[in-house]
KELO-820548 format. One record per atom (N, C-alpha, C): residue in one letter; atom name; x negated, y, z negated. Coordinates in nm, 3 decimals, padded with zeros to 5 digits. Layout:
! residues N
[a; CA; [X; Y; Z]]
...
END
This chain:
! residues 83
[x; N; [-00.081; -00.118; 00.000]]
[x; CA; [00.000; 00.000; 00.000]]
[x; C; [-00.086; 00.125; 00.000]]
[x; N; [-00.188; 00.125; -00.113]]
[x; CA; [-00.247; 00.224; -00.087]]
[x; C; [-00.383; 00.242; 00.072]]
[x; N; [-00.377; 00.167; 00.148]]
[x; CA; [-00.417; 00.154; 00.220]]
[x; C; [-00.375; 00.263; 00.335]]
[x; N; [-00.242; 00.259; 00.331]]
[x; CA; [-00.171; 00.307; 00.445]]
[x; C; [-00.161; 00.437; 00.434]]
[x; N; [-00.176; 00.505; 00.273]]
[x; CA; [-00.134; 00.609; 00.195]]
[x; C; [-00.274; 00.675; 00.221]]
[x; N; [-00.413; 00.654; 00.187]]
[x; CA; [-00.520; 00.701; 00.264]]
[x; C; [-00.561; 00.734; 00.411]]
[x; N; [-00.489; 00.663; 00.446]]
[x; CA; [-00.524; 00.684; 00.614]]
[x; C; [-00.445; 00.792; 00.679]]
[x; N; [-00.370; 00.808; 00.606]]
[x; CA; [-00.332; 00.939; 00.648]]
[x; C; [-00.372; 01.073; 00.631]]
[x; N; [-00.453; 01.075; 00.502]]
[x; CA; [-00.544; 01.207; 00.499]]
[x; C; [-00.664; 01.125; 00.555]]
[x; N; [-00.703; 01.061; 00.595]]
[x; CA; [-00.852; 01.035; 00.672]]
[x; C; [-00.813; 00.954; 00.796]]
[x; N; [-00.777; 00.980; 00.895]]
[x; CA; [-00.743; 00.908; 00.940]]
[x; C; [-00.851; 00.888; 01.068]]
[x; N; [-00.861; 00.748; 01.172]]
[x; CA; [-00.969; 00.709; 01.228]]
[x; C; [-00.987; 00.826; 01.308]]
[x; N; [-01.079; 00.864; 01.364]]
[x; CA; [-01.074; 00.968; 01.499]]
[x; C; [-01.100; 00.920; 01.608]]
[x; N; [-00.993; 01.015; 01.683]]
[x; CA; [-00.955; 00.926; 01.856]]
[x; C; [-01.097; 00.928; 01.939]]
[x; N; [-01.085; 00.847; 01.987]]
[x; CA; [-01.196; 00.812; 02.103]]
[x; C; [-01.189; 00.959; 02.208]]
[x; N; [-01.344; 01.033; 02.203]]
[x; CA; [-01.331; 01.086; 02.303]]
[x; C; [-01.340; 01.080; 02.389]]
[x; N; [-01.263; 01.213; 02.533]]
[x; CA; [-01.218; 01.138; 02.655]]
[x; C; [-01.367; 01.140; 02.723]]
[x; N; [-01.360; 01.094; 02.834]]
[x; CA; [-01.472; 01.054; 02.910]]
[x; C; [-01.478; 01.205; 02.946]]
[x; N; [-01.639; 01.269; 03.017]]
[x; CA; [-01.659; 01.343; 03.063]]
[x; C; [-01.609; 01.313; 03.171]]
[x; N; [-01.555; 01.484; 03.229]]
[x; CA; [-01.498; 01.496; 03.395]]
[x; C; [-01.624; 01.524; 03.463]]
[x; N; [-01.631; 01.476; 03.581]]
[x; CA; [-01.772; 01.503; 03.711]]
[x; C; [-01.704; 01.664; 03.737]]
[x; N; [-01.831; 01.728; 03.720]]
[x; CA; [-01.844; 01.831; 03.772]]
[x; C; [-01.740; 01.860; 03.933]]
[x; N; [-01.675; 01.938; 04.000]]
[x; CA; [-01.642; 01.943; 04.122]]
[x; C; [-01.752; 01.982; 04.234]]
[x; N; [-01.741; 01.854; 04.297]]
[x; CA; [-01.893; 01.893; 04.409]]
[x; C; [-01.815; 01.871; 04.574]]
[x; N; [-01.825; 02.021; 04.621]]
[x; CA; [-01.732; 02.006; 04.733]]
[x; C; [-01.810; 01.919; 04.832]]
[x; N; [-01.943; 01.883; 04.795]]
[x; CA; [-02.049; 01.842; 04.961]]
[x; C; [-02.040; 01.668; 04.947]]
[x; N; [-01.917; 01.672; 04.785]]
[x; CA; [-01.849; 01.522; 04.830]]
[x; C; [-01.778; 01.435; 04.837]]
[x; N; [-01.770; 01.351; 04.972]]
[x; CA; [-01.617; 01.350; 05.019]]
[x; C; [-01.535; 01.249; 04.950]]
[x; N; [-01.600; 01.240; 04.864]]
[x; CA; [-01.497; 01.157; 04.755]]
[x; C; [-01.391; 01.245; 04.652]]
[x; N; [-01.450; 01.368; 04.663]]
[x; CA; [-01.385; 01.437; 04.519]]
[x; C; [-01.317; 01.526; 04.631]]
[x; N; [-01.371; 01.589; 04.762]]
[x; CA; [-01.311; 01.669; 04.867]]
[x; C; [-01.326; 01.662; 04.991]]
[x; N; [-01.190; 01.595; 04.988]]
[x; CA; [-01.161; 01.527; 05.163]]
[x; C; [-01.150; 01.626; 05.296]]
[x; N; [-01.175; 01.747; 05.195]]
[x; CA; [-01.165; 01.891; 05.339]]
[x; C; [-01.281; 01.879; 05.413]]
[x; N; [-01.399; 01.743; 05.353]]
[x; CA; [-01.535; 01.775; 05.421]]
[x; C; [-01.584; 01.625; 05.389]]
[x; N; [-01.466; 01.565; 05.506]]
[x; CA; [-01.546; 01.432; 05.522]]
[x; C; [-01.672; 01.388; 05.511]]
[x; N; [-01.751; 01.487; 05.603]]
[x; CA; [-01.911; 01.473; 05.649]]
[x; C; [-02.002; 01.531; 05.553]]
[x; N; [-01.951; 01.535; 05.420]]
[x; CA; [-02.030; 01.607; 05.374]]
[x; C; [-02.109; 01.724; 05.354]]
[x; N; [-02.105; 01.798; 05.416]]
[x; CA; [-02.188; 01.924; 05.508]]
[x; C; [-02.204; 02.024; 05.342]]
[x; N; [-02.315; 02.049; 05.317]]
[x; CA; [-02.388; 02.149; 05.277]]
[x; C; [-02.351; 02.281; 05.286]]
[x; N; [-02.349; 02.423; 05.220]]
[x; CA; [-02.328; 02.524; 05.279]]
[x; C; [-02.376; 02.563; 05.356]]
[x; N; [-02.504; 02.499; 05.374]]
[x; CA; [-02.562; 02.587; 05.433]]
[x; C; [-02.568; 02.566; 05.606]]
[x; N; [-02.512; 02.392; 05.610]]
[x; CA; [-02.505; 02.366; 05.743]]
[x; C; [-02.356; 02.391; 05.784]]
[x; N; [-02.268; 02.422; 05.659]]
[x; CA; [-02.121; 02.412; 05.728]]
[x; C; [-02.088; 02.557; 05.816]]
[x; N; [-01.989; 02.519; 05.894]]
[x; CA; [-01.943; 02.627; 05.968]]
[x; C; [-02.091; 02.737; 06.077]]
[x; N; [-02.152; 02.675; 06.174]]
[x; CA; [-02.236; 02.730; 06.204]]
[x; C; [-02.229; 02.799; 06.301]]
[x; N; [-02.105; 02.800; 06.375]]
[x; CA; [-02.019; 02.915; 06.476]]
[x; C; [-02.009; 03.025; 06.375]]
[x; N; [-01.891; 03.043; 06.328]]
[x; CA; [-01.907; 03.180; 06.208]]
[x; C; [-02.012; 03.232; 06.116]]
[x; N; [-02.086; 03.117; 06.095]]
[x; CA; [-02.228; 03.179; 06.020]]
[x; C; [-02.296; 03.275; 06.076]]
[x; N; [-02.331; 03.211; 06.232]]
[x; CA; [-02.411; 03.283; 06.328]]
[x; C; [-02.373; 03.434; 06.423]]
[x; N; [-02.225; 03.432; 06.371]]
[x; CA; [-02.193; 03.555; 06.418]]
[x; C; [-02.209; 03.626; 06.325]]
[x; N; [-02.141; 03.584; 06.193]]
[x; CA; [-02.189; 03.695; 06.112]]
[x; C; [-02.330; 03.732; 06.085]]
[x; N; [-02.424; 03.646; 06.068]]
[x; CA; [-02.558; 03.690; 06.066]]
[x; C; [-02.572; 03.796; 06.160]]
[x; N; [-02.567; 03.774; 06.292]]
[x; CA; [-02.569; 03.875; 06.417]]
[x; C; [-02.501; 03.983; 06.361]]
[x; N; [-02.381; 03.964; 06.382]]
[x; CA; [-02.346; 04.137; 06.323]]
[x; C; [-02.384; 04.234; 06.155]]
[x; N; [-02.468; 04.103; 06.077]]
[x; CA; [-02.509; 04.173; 05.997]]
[x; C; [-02.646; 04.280; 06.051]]
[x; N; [-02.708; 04.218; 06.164]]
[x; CA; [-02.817; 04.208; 06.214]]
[x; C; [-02.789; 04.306; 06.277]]
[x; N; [-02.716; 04.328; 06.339]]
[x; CA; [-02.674; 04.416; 06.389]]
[x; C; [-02.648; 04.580; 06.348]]
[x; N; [-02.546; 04.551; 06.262]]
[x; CA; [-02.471; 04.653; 06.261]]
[x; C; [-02.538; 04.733; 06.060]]
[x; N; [-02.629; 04.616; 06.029]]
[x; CA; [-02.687; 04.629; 05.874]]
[x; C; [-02.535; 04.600; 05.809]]
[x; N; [-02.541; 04.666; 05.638]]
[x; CA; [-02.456; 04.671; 05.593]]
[x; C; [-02.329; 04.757; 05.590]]
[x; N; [-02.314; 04.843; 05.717]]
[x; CA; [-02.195; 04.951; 05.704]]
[x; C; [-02.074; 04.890; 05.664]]
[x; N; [-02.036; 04.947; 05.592]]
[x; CA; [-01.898; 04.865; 05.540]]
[x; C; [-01.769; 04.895; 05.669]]
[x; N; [-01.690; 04.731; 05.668]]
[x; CA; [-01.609; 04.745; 05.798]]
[x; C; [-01.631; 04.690; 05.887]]
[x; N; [-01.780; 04.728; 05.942]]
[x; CA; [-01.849; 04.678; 06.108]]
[x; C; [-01.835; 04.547; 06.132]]
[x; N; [-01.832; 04.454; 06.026]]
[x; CA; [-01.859; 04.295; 06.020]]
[x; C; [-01.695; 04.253; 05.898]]
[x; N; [-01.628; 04.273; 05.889]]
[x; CA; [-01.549; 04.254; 05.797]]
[x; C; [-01.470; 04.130; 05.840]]
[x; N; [-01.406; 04.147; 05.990]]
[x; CA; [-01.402; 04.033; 06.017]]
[x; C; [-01.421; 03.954; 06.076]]
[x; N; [-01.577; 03.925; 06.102]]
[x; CA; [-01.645; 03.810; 06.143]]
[x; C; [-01.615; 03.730; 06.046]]
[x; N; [-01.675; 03.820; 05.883]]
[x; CA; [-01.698; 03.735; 05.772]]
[x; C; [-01.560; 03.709; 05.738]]
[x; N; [-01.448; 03.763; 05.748]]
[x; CA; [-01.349; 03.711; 05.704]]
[x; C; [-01.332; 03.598; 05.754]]
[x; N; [-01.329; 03.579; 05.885]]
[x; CA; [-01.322; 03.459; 05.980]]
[x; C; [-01.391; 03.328; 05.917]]
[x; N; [-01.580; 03.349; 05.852]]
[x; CA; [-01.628; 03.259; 05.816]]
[x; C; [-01.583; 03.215; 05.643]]
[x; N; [-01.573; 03.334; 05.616]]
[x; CA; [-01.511; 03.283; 05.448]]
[x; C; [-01.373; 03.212; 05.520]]
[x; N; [-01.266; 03.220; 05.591]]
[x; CA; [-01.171; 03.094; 05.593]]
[x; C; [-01.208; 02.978; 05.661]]
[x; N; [-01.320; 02.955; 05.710]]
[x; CA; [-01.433; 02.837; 05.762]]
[x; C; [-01.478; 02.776; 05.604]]
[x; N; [-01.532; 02.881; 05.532]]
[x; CA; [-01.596; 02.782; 05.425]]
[x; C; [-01.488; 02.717; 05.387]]
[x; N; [-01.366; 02.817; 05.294]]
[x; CA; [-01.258; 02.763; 05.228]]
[x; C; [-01.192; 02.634; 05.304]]
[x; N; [-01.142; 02.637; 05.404]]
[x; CA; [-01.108; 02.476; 05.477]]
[x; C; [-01.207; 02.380; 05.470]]
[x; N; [-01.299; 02.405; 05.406]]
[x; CA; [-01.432; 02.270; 05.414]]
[x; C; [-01.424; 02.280; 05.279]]
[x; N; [-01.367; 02.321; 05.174]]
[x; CA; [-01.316; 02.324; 05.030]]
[x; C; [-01.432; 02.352; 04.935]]
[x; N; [-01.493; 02.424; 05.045]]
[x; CA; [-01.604; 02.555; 04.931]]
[x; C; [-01.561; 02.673; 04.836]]
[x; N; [-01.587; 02.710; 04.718]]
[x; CA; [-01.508; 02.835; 04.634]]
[x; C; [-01.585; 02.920; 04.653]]
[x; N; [-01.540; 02.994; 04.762]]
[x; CA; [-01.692; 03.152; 04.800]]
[x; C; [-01.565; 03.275; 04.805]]
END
């Protein structure tokens, strides 16, 4: 009796939960937006390369390139990168 009557002010402590894996978009197990795996740095290399160019271009004026890069930030995001 008094068994049951202790365990309630001490009672066992729950098993903690397993650690969660980090979210790693480059894999395609955790994010199927990027079968192939692809890297940032190799993904999307049509929009990369324009925007580089018009950074190259045009430097940083704000505007001049706004939407190239917009174009490539919705390239990363569909390959389920958080940029």
């Amino acid at each position: 009796m008094f068994q049951s009557i202790s365990s309630w002010w001490s009672p066992t402590p729950a098993p903690a939960p397993a650690p969660k894996e980090k979210y790693d978009p480059t894999n395609p197990k955790m994010n199927p937006l990027n079968p192939q795996g692809l890297k940032p740095c190799c993904a999307c290399p049509e929009t990369k390369s324009a925007r580089d160019a018009c950074f190259l271009q045009n430097g940083s004026e704000e505007g001049k390139c706004a939407e190239v890069l917009q174009k490539h930030v919705e390239c990363m995001r569909g390959l389920g990168f958080n940029i």
